[in-house]
N, C-alpha and C positions, 0 to 999 in steps of 0.2 A: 504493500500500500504506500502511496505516494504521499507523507507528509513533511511539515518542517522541519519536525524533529526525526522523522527516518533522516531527512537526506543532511540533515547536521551531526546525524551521527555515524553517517557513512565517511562524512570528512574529516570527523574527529579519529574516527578508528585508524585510519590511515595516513602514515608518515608524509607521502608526499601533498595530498591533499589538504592537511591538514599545514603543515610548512607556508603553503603557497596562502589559502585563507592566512595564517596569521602575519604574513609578510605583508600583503596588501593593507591587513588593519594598522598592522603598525605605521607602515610607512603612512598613511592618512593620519593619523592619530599625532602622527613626530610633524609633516606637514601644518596641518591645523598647528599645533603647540607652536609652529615660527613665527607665521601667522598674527596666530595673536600678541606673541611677545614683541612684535615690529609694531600694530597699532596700537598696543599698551606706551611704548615707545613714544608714538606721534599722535596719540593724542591733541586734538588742540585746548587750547588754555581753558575753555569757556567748558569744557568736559572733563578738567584734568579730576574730578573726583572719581570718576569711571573708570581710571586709569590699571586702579590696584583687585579689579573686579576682572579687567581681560587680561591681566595677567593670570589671575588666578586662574580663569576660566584655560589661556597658556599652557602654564603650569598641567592643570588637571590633563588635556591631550598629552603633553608630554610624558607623564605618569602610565598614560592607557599604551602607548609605543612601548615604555618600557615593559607592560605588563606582557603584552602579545611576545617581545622577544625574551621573555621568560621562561613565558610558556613553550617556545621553542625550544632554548635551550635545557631547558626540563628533559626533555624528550631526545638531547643529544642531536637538534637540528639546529642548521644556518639557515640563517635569513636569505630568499632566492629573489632575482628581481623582478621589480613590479612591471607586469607584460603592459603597456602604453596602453591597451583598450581596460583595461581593467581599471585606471588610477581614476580613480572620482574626483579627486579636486582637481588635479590639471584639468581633467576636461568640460568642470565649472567652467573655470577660469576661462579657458578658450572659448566659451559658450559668454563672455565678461559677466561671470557670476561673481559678485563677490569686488575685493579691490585688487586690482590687478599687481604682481609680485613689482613689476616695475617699478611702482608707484612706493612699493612697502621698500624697496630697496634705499629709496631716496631718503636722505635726512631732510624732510622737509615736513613743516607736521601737516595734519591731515585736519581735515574741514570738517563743518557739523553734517553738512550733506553726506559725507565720508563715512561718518559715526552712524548714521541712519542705516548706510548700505549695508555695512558688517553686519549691523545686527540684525535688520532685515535676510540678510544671507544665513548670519547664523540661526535664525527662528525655524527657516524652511530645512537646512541640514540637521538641524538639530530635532526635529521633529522625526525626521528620517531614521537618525542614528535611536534614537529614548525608543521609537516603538521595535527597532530590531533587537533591542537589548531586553525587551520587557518581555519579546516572543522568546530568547535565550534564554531568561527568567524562566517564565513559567516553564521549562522544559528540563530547564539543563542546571538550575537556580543549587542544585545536593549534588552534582557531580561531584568525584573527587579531584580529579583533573581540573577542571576549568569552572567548575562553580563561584569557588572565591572572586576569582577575576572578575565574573561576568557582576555579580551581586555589588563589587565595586564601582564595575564600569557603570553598571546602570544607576547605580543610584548618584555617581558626576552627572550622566545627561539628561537625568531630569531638571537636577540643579541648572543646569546651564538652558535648558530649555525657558524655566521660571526667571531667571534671571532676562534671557530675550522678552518674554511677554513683560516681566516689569518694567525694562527700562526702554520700550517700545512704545508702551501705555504714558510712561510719563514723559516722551518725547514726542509724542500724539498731541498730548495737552498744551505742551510749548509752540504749534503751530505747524509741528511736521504731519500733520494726518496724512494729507492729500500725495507726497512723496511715500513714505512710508505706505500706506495702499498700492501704489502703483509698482513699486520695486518689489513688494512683496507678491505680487501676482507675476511680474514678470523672473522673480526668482521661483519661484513653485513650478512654471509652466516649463524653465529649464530644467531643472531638478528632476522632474521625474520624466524627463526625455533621456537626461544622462544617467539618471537612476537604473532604468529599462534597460540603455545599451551597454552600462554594466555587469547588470548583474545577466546579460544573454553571454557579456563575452566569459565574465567568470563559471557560468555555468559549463559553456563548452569545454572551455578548460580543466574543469574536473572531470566533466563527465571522459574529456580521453584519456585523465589519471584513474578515473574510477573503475574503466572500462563499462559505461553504460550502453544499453543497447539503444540503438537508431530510435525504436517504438518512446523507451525512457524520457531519452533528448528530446521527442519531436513533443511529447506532452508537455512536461516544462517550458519548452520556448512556447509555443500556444498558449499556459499558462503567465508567461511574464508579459505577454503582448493583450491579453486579454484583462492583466493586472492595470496596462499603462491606456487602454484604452476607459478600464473605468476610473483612472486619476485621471485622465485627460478632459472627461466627460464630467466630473462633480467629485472627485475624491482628492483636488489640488488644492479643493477649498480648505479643506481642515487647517493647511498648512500657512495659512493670510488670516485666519479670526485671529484676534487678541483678546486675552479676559486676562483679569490679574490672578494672579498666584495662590493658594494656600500658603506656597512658603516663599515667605518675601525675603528680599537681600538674600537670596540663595548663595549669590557667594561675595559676600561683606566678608569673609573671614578669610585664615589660611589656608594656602591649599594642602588638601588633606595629603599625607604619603601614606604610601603602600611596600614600606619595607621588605616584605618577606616575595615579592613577586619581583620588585630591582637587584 
């Protein structure tokens, strides 16, 4: 039977599949953490309170990189590289999701419009990332292997989720609505366009490490197109409402470490 948790524990069972899944996370996860540590950085003056929140938020990816290559090397695996259709942020970026590295490269500080887009980009990934860690959760939450990790990771990206809805809400009310709306739909309508041709190319890619059959493959790509056509249709929306938080200043604090997985 074809479910999430079969085909996540077909990848965990096996060395190479498993390697390649955690290379890809990590490398997004080390990605994101530069990321943020560059607009922590540039910041402009009129936002520099926000500053010590995208770090932390930083920080927390950089802790999830280092968790994935833990888990690796647990298992006596290297890090393999990340095959170019598979890397989800690059091909944000190329899609101009997000702020472009160019821009993060420069010492030049960054605009409120600037501050809007991040977090706008980060609401729409970060929605992405909390619901595939919540389906890891419920599945795989007592694993002995990868439980710990996941129970961490998930509980950073809701934080980081709550954090985008509050400081979105309170940059709504400052006279960003109308921006803020319009990035955030044209960040969602990319997202799960590259979301889609992700996760078909990463599926191919196990599926020739897993050896699955032709019938296997051909129902999951059906299934991820059939996924992107009901995001495409009403399921993009989730990913643009804002409502405030239960848990507010999600991260006003430090960022938490995860010793025993570094």
């Amino acid at each position: 039977m074809l479910s999430a948790k079969n085909l996540f524990q077909e990848i965990l069972d096996d060395d190479e599949s498993f390697r390649l899944f955690c290379s890809i996370a990590a490398s997004g996860e080390s990605q994101g953490g530069w990321e943020n540590g560059r607009i922590a950085a540039l910041v402009p003056h009129s936002e520099r309170a926000l500053a010590p929140k995208i770090a932390r938020h930083g920080a927390d990816e950089d802790k999830h990189g280092r968790i994935f290559n833990a888990l690796m090397k647990k298992r006596g695996l290297a890090p393999v590289p990340v095959p170019p259709g598979t890397d989800y942020t690059m091909l944000l970026e190329r899609r101009g999701i997000g702020l472009a590295h160019d821009k993060l490269n420069r010492d030049e500080p960054l605009t409120e419009r600037d501050i809007v887009v991040y977090l706008a980009h980060s609401r729409v990934t970060e929605q992405r990332a909390a619901e595939q860690m919540q389906l890891l959760l419920k599945h795989f939450a007592e694993h002995p292997d990868v439980g710990r990790a996941i129970r961490v990771i998930a509980h950073d990206e809701d934080n980081h989720l709550a954090y985008t809805h509050e400081e979105l809400l309170r940059l709504a009310a400052a006279g960003h609505g109308r921006l803020i709306q319009r990035t955030l739909r044209e960040c969602a309508l990319a997202e799960i366009r590259v979301h889609r041709d992700v996760s078909l190319a990463v599926m191919a890619r196990m599926g020739r490490i897993l050896g699955w059959s032709t019938a296997k493959s051909a129902v999951l790509t059906v299934g991820l197109h059939a996924m992107y056509a009901y995001e495409r249709l009403v399921g993009w929306r989730r990913m643009v409402t804002l409502s405030m938080p239960a848990h507010r200043d999600a991260l006003g604090g430090p960022a938490t470490s995860a010793p025993e997985f570094a």
